[in-house]
Structures are given as structure tokens and as C-alpha cells.
DRENBA-667161 format. One record per residue (C-alpha): residue number from 1; x, y, z; residue in one letter. Coordinates in steps of 0.05 Angstrom, whole numbers, plus 5000, padded with zeros to 4 digits. Example, Ala and Ser with C-alpha at 12.3 -4.5 7.8 and 13.67 -1.06 7.14 Angstrom:
# DRENBA-667161
1/5246/4910/5156/A
2/5273/4979/5143/S
//
This chain:
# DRENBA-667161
1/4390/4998/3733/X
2/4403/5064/3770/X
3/4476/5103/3769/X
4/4480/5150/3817/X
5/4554/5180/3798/X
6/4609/5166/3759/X
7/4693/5173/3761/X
8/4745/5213/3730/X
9/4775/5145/3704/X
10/4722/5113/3671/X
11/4737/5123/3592/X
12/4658/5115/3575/X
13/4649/5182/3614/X
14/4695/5220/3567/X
15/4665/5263/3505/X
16/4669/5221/3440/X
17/4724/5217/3391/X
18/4717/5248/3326/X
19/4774/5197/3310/X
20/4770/5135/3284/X
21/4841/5116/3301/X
22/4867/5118/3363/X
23/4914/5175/3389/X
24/4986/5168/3363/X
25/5015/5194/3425/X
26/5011/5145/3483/X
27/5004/5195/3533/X
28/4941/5225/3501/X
29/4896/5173/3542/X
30/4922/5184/3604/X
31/4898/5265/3603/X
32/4851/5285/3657/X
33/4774/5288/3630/X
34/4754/5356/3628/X
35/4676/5335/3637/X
36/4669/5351/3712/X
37/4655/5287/3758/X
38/4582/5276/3780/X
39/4581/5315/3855/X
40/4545/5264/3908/X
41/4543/5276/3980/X
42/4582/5236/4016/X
43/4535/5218/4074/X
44/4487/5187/4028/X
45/4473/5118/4025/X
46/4519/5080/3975/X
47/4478/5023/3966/X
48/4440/5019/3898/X
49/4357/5009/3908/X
50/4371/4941/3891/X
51/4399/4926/3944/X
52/4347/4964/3985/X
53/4292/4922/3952/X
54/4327/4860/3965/X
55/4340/4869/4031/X
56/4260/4892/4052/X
57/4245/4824/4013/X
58/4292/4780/4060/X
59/4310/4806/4122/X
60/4357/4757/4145/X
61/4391/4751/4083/X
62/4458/4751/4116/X
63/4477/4756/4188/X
64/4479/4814/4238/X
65/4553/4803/4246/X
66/4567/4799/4170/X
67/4525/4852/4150/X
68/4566/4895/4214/X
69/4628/4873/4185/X
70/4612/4894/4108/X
71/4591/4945/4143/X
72/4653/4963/4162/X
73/4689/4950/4103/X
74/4640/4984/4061/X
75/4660/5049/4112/X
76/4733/5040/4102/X
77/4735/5031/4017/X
78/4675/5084/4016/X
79/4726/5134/3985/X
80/4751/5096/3922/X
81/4718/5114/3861/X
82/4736/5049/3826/X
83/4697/5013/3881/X
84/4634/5052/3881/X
85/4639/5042/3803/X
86/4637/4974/3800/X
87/4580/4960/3843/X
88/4538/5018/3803/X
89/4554/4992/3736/X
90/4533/4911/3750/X
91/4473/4883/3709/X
92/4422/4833/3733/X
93/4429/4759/3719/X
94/4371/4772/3676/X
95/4406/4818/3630/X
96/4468/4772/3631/X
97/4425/4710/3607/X
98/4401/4755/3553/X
99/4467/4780/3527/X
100/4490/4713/3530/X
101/4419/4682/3492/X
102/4426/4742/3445/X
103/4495/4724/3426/X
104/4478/4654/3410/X
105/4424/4684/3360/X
106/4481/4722/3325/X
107/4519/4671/3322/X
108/4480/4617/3298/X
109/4444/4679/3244/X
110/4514/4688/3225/X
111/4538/4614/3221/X
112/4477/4599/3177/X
113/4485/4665/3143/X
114/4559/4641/3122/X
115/4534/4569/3111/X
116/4480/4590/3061/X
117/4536/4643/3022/X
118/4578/4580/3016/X
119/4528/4540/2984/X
120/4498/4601/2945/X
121/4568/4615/2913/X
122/4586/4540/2904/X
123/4525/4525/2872/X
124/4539/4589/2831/X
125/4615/4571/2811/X
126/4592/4504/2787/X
127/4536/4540/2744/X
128/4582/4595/2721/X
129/4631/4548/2695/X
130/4573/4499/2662/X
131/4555/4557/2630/X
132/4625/4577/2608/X
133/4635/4502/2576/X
134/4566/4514/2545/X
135/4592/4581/2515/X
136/4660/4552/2502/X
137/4629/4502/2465/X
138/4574/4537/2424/X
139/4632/4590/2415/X
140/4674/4529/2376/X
141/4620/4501/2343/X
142/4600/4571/2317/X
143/4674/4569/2292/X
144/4673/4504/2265/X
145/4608/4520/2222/X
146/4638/4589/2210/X
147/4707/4540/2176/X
148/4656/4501/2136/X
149/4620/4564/2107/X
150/4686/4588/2091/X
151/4705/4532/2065/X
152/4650/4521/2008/X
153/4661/4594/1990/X
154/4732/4589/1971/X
155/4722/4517/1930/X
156/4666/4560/1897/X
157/4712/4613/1880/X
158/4771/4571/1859/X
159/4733/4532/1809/X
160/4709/4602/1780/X
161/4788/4622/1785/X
162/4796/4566/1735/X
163/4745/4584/1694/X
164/4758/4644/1686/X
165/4833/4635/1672/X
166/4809/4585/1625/X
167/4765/4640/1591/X
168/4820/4690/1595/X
169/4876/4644/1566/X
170/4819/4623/1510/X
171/4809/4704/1496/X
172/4882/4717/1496/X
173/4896/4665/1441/X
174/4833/4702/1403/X
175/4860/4767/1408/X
176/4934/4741/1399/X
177/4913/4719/1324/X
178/4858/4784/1315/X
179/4925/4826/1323/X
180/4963/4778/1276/X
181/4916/4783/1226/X
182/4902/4868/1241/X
183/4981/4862/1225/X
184/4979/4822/1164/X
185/4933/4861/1125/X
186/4984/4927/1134/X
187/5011/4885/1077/X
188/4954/4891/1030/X
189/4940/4955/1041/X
190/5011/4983/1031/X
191/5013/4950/0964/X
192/4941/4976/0952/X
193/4970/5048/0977/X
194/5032/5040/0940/X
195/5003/5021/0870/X
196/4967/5086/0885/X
197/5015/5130/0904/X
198/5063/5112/0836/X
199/4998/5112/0795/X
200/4996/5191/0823/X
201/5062/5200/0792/X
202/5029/5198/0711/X
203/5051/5249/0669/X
204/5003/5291/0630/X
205/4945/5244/0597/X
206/4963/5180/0633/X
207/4940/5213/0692/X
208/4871/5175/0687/X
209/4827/5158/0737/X
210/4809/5096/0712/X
211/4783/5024/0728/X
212/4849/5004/0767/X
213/4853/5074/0801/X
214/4773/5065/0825/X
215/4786/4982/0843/X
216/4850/5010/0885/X
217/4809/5057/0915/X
218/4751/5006/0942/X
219/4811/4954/0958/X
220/4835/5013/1004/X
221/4771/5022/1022/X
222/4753/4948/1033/X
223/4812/4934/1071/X
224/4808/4997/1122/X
225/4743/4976/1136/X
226/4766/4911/1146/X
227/4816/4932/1197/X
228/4762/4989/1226/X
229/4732/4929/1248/X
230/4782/4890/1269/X
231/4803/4947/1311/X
232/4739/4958/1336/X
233/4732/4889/1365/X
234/4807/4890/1386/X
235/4785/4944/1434/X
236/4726/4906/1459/X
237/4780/4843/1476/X
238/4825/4887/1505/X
239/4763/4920/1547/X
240/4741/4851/1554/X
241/4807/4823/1585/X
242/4815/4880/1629/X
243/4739/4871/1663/X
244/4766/4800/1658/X
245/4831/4809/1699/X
246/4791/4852/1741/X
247/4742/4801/1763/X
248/4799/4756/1763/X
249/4829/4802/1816/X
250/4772/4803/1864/X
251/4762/4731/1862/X
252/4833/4716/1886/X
253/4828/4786/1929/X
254/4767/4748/1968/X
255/4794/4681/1959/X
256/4860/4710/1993/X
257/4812/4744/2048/X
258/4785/4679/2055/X
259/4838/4635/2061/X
260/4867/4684/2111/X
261/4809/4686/2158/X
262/4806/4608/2153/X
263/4870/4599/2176/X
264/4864/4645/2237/X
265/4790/4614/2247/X
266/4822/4538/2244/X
267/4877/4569/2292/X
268/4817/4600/2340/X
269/4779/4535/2335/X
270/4846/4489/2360/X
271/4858/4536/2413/X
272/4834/4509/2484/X
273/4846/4531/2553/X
274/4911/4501/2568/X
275/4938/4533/2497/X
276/5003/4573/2502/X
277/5003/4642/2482/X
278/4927/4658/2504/X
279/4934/4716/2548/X
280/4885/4782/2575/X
281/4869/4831/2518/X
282/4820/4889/2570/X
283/4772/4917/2531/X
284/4774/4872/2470/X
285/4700/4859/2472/X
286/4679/4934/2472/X
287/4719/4932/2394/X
288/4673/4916/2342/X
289/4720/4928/2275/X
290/4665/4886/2237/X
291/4652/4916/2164/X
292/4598/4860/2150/X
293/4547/4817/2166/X
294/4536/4734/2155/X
295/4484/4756/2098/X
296/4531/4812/2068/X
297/4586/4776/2070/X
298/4558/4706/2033/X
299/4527/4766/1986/X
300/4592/4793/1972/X
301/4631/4730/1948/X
302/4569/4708/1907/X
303/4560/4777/1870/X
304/4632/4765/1853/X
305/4619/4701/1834/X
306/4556/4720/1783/X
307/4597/4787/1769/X
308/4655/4734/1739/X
309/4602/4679/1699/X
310/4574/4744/1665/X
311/4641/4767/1642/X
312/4658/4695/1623/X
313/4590/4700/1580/X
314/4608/4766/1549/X
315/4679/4742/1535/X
316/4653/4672/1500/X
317/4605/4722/1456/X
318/4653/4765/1445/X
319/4699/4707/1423/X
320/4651/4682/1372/X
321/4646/4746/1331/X
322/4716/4748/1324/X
323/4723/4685/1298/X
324/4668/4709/1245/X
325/4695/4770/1234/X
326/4754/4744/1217/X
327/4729/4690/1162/X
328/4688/4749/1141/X
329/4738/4796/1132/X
330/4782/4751/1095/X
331/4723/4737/1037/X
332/4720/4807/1030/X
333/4797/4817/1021/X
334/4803/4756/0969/X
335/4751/4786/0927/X
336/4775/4856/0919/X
337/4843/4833/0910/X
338/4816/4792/0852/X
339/4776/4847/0820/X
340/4842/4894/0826/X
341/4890/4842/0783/X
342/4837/4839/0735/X
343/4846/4910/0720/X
344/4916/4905/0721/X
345/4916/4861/0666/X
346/4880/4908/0622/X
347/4911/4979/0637/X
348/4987/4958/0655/X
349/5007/4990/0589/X
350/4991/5060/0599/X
351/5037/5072/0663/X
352/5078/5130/0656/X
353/5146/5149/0696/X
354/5172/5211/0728/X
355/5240/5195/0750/X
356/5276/5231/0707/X
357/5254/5299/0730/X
358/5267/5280/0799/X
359/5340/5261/0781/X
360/5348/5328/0758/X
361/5325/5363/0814/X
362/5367/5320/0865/X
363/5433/5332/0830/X
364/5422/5400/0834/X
365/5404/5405/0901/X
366/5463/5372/0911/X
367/5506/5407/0871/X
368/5475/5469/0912/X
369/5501/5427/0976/X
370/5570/5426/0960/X
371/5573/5493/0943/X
372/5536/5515/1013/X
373/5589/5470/1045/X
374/5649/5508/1009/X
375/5608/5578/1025/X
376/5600/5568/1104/X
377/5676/5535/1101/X
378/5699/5608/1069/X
379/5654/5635/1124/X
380/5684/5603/1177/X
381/5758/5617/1158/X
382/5730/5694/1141/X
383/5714/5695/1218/X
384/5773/5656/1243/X
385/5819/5707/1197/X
386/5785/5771/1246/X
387/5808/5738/1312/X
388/5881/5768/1310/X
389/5850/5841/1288/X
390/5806/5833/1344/X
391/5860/5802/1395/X
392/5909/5866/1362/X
393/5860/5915/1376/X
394/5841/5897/1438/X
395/5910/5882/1464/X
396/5925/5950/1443/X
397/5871/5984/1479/X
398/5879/5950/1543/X
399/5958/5966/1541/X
400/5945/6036/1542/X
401/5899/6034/1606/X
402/5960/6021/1639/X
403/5989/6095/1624/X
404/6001/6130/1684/X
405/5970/6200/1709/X
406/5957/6255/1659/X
407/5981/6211/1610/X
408/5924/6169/1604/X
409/5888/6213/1558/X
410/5827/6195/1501/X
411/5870/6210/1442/X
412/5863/6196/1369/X
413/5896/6126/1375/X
414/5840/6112/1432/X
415/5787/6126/1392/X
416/5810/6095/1326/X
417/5818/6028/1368/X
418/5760/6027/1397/X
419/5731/6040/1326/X
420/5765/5988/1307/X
421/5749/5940/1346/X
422/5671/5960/1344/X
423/5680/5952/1262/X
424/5720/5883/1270/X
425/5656/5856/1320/X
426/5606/5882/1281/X
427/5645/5847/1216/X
428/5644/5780/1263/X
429/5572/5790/1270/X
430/5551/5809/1207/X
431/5594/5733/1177/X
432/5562/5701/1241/X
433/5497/5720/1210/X
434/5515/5704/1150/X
435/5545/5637/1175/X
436/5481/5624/1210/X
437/5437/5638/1139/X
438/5482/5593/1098/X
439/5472/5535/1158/X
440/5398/5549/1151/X
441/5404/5543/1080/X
442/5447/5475/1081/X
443/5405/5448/1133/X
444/5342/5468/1085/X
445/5375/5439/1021/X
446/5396/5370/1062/X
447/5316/5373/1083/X
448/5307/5372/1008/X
449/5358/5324/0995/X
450/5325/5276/1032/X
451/5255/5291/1013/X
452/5282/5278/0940/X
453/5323/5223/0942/X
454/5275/5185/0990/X
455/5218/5207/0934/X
456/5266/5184/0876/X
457/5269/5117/0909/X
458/5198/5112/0916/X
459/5183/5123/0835/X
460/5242/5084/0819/X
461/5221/5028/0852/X
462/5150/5055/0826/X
463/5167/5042/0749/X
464/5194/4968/0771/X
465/5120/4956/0805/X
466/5075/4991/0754/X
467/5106/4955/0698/X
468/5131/4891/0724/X
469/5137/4869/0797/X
470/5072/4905/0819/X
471/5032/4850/0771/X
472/5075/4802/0774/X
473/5073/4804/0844/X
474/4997/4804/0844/X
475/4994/4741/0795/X
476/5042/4699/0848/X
477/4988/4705/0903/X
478/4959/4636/0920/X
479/4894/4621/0873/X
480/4848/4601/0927/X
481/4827/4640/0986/X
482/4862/4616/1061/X
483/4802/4628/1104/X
484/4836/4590/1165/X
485/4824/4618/1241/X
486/4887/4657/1243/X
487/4878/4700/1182/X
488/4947/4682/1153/X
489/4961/4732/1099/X
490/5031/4732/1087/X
491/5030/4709/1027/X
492/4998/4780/1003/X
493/5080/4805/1021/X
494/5134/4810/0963/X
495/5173/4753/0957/X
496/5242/4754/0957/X
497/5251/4730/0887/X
498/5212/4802/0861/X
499/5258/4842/0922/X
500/5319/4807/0884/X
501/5293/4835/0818/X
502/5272/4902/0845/X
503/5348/4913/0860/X
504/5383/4920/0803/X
505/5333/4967/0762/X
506/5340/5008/0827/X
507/5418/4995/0823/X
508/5425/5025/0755/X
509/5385/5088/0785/X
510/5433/5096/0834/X
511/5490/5082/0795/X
512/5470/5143/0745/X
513/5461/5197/0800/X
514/5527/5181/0841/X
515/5562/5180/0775/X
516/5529/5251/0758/X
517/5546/5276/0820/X
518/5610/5255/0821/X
519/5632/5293/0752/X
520/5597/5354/0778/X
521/5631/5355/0841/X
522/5701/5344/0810/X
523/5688/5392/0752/X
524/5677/5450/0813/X
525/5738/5419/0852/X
526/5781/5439/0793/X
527/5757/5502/0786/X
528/5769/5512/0863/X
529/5845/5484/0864/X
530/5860/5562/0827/X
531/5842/5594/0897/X
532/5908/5592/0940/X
533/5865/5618/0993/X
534/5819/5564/1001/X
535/5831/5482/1013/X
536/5755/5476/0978/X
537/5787/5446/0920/X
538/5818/5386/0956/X
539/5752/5383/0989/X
540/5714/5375/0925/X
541/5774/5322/0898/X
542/5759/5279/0964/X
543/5687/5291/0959/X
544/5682/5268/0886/X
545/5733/5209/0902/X
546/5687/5182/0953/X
547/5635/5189/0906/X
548/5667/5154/0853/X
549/5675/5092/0906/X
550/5587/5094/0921/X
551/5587/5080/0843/X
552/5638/5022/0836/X
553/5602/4991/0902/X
554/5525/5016/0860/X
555/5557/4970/0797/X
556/5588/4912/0826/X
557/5540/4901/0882/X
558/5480/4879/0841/X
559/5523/4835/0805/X
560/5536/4794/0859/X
561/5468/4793/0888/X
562/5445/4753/0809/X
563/5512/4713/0817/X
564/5476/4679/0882/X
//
């Protein structure tokens, strides 16, 4: 179809809008076009060549006086645009059955378009959510067999728990009596070591190493080994319970691990759709905090599993040498104990004792005490006497500061005090000194002291052993060897009988020095009570009183000790 002009109204004539939205002002579609109008003549025909070719077709389409009449109209509405437009703008009925056929194309591609989506995406809902019940499902039974694998692991590792508790408990018990007996031959050996020692203490040709000397010796020897050994596999137990423990730990670690992610894997597997607390966790999938893998992770509970029945088989091995070393060790023990008494028996004459010479020594050491004491007592008042020089002098000196103007002058009674009190601290140091020597001194002799009365005890008690409680002592062990499991060797300790006879040779020791002392200290007391300047003869009066009371308890004590 043919257009022969166009208006300033019609909006398809206008330059296209960049716009996709329409003007905001309302106004904006009402401006003039500035694209100028198509310029026709006005005394051309109006009528389209359709019309032209319809009308040579059929002549006498319409009437003379019609056609005169639309004639005239046609002449009188010439000169409106909108009229001209209209008639140039019309399609053919051919174009109009089109439109409409082509519309009923789109909509019936459309309609079936829409009707196949709707099937597509019903069909593909009802898949989707077969597939998410098949997921759903393999997802719980994957749980469910994940509960069961879980399951067998922990029974495995709780009956390995118990055996190894069982084991642990058993190798307690073992080492609980390898430590007894370790303990029970300290008693043994310290009256092996102390036979030795007072043997040591010999004078002059008794000092023979002979038979009982060399059986005391291997008895030492016998026994230390004895305990080397005991030691030795004390540390393996102790090794042995701590790998023990250990295991024990990682069984119950995993066992905890396990019963931990069976109870969230039980709560997992009871949770369904319609469970409460379910909720959106974005991203969740993407986080992978795994650390193992189905086959590393059955690996790992049974390497803890063989880990524990090979430290169950070392701690059963290592319980059975115990048990023969200590059956072993006992034999040995019996024998040499045996061998020992023997030799006893034929050399018990020959002991010699050294106690006197000790007592010497001790009650001069502390005689040498006393008099320290009374020495750093004179000290100490020596010093306390300089205070009021020193005070005086300095008193003195800081009086005189206080003399005004000229008058405050160095003279000879400034110097001579501050001589003075130079000479009275250097005398205070000089005693200090002293004082600190003499402390040094006491502190040495009470080191000596000790050492001496704590070595007079040990040979008095030495004569008492050598001569008569060591072999009597000896002869009251039992007669037959106690190999039992727990080693019991108590009956290697003194009895109480032999303590209770020990006492009062000891007593009458005792009795002897305090009574020494006592005279010695009250013969210098006397001596002292002539010094008005001194209080060291009360000192030595109280000193020798208390004394005096140490040898009434020495006397009557062991009496009443027999009495019972």
C-alpha cells in the first residue's frame, strides 16, 4: 500500500525515543514534531491507486449521484489531515485475514508452548522429589550402616578396655608386691651394712679381714644385686604401666570419639522432614572438615586395638619374670644369709670395741661447747658495754654542730670525738668479728657434736650387735626359706625383744657421758661464780642441773622398760 503524505499529529511520524519510559512531564507529548510534514499539492488527486484500480475494474460501482455527492464531501473535509490519514493508512482485507490467521498461530504456538512447560516441569517436580526420597533414603540408610559400623567398633574396643584394665590391675598387684619385697630387703642389707660398718671399728690386730668380713661382703653383694634387679624390672613395670595407661587412653579417647559421633549419627538418622530445629545452613556443603576416610578410620581403631593386645602380651611376659625373679631372688638371699651365721659362729670372739675413745672425744667437745657459749656470751655483753661510749660520743659530736657562727670551729674536743668514736666502731667491729669467729667455731664444734654422739651411738649399739644381739638376732630368723609370691621378709628385721635388750647397754652409755658432762660443767660453773662481771657461772649451775636431770631420766628409764 502506497502513502502519499503524512500529519504533524501522527506519533509514528516522530523520531524514536531513546527512552524506554515514557516522558515524566505530561506535556512532553503534546510538543510540535520538529520533522517537517510531507509537502503535497493540493490539487492532486486524493484518492489512493486503489481506489483508481477499483474503479477502472467496475465502473458502476456506485452511482453518479453518490459518487457527485462523496464528491462533494470529499471537497469539503479535503483539508483535514486526520481524514486524509486514515484513508492512506487502511490495509487490505487480505492483510487483515493475515494478521488475524497470524495471531491465531501465536497463540495457539504459545498455548502449546505453555502447555508443554507445564507438563515438562510437572513431570520434572515429581522426578526431582523421587529422586530426593531416593537420596533421603540412601542418605539414612548410609547412616544407619554408618551406626552399625560404629557400633561393632566400640563393643570391640570396650571388651579390649576390660582387658586391658584387667591386665593393668593384674600388673599393678605385681609391681605392688616387687616394691614390697625391693623394700623388705633394705632390711637385710642394713644389717649386712651394719655388721660391717661396727666390724670397721676393730682396734689394732682385730682389724681382720676375715671369713665373716668376705661372707658380709658377698651378702652385700648378693643382695644389691638382688635389688639391681629388682629395680631393673620395677622400671620395666613402671614403663610397662605407663605404655599401658597410654593405650588405655586412646582406647577410651576413640571409644569417647565414637560414642560421640554415634549419638549425633542416631540423632541425624531420627531426624525427618517435619523435625523441629532443621533449618538452612548456606554453604554447608562446600565444608569438608573430614580428617579421614572409611578405610583410615576402621584402620585407626584397629591399630589401637592390636597396639593394646601387644602391650597386654608384653605386660603378661613381663609379669612372669617377676614372679621368677622374685622366687629367685629369695633362694639367693636365704643362702648367703646362711653362709654369713655360719661364720658368725666361729669368729664372734675376736670383736673388738672403740667406744671408749669416742666418749672421750665427745665430752671434750663438749666441754669446748660450754666454754664457746660463755666466750660469745662475754662477747656479746663486751659489745653491748660500747653502746653508751658510742651513744656519748656521738651525742657529743652532734651537740656541738649546733654552735652558732665562728663558733663552730674543728677544735681539739672535735677531733678527739670523732677519734673516739672511730676507735669505739672499730672496737665493735673488731668483737663483731670476733663474735662472728666464736659462732663459727660453736656452730663447727655442735657439727662435731653431732657427728660424735650420732657415731658413739652407732658403736655402742655396735658392741651390743657384734657380741650379742647381732648373732642372736641372726639365730632367731625362721629355719626354712619363705619363698611365697610376695617376698615377705620381715622376719629378717630386729625383733622387739633384741630392741628391748639393746636399750639398756645403750642406757648405761648414756648414763656415763651425761654424768661426765655434768661434773665438768659444774666444776667450770664454780670457777665462774668468782667473776662478778659475768652471770656464766649461774649459767654453768643451770646447765649442769639440767644435766644432772638427762641422767636420773638415763637411770630410771631403762628400769622401767625391764619392769614391763
Amino acid at each position: 500500500m502506497e502513502l502519499i503524505g503524512s500529519t504533524q499529529l501522527a506519533t509514528y511520524t516522530r523520531p524514536k525515543t531513546s527512552n524506554f519510559l515514557p516522558a515524566i512531564s505530561t506535556t512532553a507529548s503534546s510538543y510540535r514534531s520538529l520533522q517537517p510534514t510531507l509537502t503535497t499539492n493540493q490539487n492532486s488527486n486524493w484518492r489512493t491507486n486503489m481506489y483508481f484500480r477499483t474503479g477502472s475494474a467496475i465502473p458502476s460501482i456506485l452511482p453518479v449521484s453518490q459518487r457527485e455527492n462523496l464528491d462533494l464531501v470529499r471537497a469539503k473535509t479535503m483539508f483535514y489531515p486526520s481524514n486524509r490519514t486514515a484513508l492512506m493508512t487502511r490495509y487490505t482485507p487480505d492483510d487483515w485475514y493475515k494478521s488475524n490467521q497470524s495471531n491465531y498461530r501465536d497463540s495457539e504456538s504459545s498455548r502449546k508452548s505453555s502447555e508443554r512447560l507445564r507438563k515438562d516441569t510437572i513431570r520434572l517436580i515429581q522426578d526431582r522429589d523421587q529422586l530426593t526420597r531416593k537420596t533421603q533414603e540412601s542418605t539414612s540408610r548410609n547412616l544407619g550402616e554408618r551406626l552399625n559400623d560404629i557400633s561393632f567398633w566400640r563393643s570391640e574396643l570396650g571388651h579390649e578396655i576390660d582387658n586391658m584394665v584387667t591386665e593393668i590391675t593384674a600388673l599393678t598387684e605385681v609391681k605392688r608386691r616387687l616394691e614390697r619385697a625391693l623394700s623388705e630387703t633394705e632390711g637385710p642389707l642394713q644389717v649386712s651394712q651394719e655388721c660391717l660398718f661396727h666390724r670397721e671399728k676393730r682396734m689394732s690386730i682385730d682389724l681382720v679381714h676375715d671369713d665373716v668380713e668376705k661372707d658380709l661382703i658377698k651378702e652385700v653383694e648378693v643382695i644389691k644385686s638382688c635389688q639391681e634387679r629388682m629395680r631393673r624390672n620395677l622400671d620395666k613395670a613402671i614403663a610397662q604401666l605407663a605404655s599401658n595407661r597410654s593405650a588405655q587412653h586412646e582406647l577410651e579417647k576413640d571409644l569417647n570419639d565414637k560414642v560421640s559421633a554415634q549419638r549425633i549419627d542416631d540423632r541425624c538418622h531420627q531426624l525427618c522432614n517435619a523435625s523441629d530445629g532443621i533449618s538452612y545452613y548456606r554453604g554447608i556443603e562446600r565444608l569438608d572438615p573430614s580428617l579421614s576416610l572409611p578405610d583410615t578410620w576402621s584402620k585407626f581403631t584397629d591399630d589401637n586395638i592390636l597396639h593394646s593386645q601387644s602391650q597386654r602380651a608384653a605386660s603378661h611376659k613381663l609379669r612372669d619374670e617377676i614372679e621368677v625373679l622374685l622366687s629367685v631372688t629369695s633362694s639367693e638371699m636365704w643362702n648367703q644369709f646362711n653362709s654369713v651365721n655360719v661364720a658368725f659362729t666361729n669368729r664372734i670372739s675376736e670383736m673388738a670395741d672403740t667406744k671408749n675413745s669416742l666418749q672421750a672425744h665427745l665430752a671434750k667437745t663438749l666441754q669446748e661447747i660450754y666454754q664457746t657459749e660463755m666466750l660469745i656470751d662475754t662477747l656479746r655483753k663486751a659489745i653491748r658495754d660500747k653502746e653508751n661510749p658510742l651513744k656519748l660520743a656521738q651525742t657529743r659530736l652532734e651537740e656541738r654542730t649546733r654552735r652558732p657562727n665562728v663558733e663552730l670551729c674543728r677544735d681539739n674536743p672535735h677531733h678527739r670525738l670523732v677519734s673516739e668514736v672511730r676507735e669505739i666502731e672499730g672496737t665493735i667491729h673488731t668483737l663483731r668479728e670476733r663474735l662472728r669467729e666464736a659462732e663459727n667455731t660453736l656452730q663447727n664444734l655442735v657439727k662435731t657434736k653431732v657427728t660424735l654422739e650420732h657415731d658413739l651411738s652407732i658403736k655402742a649399739n655396735s658392741l651390743f650387735l657384734d657380741q650379742e644381739k647381732c648373732m642372736s638376732m641372726r639365730k632367731s630368723f625362721p629355719s626354712t626359706p619363705r619363698l611365697s609370691a610376695s617376698f615377705s621378709l620381715l622376719s629378717l628385721q630386729p625383733t622387739a625383744a633384741h630392741s628391748r635388750l639393746a636399750l639398756p647397754l645403750l642406757s648405761c652409755h648414756m648414763v656415763v657421758l651425761h654424768a661426765q658432762l655434768a661434773f665438768r660443767v659444774l666444776h667450770a660453773s664454780l670457777f665462774s661464780l668468782h667473776e662478778p662481771s659475768t652471770n656464766i657461772g649461774i649459767y654453768g649451775a643451770v646447765v649442769a642441773a639440767v644435766l644432772l636431770l638427762l641422767v636420773h631420766y638415763s637411770v630410771t628409764q631403762p628400769c622401767s622398760q625391764n619392769g614391763d
